[in-house]
C-alpha positions as CSV (number, residue, x, y, z in Angstrom):
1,X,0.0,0.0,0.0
2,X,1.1,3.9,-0.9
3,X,0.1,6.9,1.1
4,X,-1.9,7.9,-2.4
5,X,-4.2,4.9,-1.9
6,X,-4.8,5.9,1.3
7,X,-8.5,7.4,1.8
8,X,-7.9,10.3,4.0
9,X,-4.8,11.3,1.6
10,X,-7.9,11.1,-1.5
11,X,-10.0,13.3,0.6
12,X,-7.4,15.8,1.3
13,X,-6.3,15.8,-2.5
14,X,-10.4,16.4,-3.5
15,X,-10.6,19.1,-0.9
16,X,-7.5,20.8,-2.3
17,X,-8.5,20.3,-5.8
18,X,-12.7,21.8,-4.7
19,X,-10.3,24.8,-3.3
20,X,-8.2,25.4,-6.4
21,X,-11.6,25.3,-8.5
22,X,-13.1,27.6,-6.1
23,X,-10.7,30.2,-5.9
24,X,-10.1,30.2,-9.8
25,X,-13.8,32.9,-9.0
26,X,-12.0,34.9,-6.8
27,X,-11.2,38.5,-7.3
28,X,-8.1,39.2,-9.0
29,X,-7.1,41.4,-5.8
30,X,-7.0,38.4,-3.9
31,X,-4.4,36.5,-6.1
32,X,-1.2,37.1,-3.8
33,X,-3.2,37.2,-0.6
34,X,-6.6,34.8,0.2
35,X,-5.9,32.9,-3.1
36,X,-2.2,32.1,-2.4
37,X,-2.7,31.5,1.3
38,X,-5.9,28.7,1.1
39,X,-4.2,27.2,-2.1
40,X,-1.1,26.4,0.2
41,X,-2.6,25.4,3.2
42,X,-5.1,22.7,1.4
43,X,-2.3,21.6,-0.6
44,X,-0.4,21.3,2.2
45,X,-2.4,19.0,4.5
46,X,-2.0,15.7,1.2
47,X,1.8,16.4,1.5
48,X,2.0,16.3,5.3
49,X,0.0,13.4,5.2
50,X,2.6,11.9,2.4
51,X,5.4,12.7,5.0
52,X,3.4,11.3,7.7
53,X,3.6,7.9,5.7
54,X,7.0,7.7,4.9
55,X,7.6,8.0,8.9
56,X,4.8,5.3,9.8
57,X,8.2,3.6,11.7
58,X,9.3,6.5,13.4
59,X,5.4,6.8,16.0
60,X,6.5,10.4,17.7
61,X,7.6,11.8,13.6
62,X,4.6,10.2,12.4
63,X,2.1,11.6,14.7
64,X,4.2,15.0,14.4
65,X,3.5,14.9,10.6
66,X,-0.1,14.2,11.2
67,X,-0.2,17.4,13.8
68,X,1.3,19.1,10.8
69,X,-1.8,18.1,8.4
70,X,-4.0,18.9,11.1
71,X,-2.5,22.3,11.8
72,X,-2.9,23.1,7.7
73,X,-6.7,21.7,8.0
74,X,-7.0,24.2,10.5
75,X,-6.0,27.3,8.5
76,X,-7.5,26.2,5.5
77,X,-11.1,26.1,7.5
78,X,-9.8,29.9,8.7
79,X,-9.4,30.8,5.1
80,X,-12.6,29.4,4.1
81,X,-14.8,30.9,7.2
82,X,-12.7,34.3,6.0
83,X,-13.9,33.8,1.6
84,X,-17.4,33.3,3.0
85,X,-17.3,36.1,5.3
86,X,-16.2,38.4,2.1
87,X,-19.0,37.0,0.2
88,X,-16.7,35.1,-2.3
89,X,-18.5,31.8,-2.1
90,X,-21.7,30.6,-1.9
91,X,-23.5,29.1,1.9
92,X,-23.9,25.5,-0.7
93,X,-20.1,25.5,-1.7
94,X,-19.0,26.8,1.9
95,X,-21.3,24.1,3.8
96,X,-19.7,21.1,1.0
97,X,-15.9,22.1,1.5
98,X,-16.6,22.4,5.5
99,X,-18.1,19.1,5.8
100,X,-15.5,17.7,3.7
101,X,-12.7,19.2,5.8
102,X,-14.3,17.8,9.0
103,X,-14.6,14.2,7.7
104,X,-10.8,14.8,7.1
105,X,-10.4,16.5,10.7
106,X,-12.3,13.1,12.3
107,X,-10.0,11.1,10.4
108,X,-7.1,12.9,11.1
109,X,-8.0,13.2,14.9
110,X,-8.5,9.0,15.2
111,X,-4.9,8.4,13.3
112,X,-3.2,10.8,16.1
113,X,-5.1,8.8,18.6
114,X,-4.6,5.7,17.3
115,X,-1.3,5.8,16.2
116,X,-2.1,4.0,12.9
117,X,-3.5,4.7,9.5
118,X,-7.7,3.0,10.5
């Protein structure tokens, strides 16, 4: 098995990708600023979640990685409550990419607890 068939790591990667569609309707303005910092963040939480699984072995690096991926979920759900407060996307595509990021959140809450990839 590879971290890429991994279904949390899917999630994260259809979350970033929802985000990169999304913010493609963005004001221009925004481009170096909201746009750039969400577009990291999401992308972010997939490669810390790569890392994670390349340090399964290691369990205080791989729960460090997974803290990491956490800690990007987290400021991409700040970045998202911040687009919808500006009126940059719609209460239906807000509502989808929030639930979506929680799933991830649950997921990512019962690996740290866990200590395993369940």
């Amino acid at each position: 098995m590879s971290f890429y068939e991994l279904e949390v790591y899917q999630e994260a990667c259809a979350l970033d990708l929802d985000i990169f569609q999304l913010t493609k309707t963005w004001p221009k303005e925004e481009m170096y600023s909201l746009t750039d910092q969400i577009r990291r963040s999401s992308r972010s939480i997939g490669a810390n979640l790569a890392e994670a699984w390349a340090k399964r072995v290691y369990p205080a690096h791989f729960k460090s990685k997974l803290t990491d991926a956490d800690g990007e979920l987290q400021e991409t759900l700040h970045w998202l409550m911040r687009a919808e407060a500006y009126g940059y996307s719609t209460k239906a595509d807000f509502s989808r990419l929030l639930i979506n990021a929680q799933q991830i959140g649950r997921r990512l809450g019962g690996m740290m607890k866990s200590g395993d990839w369940s």
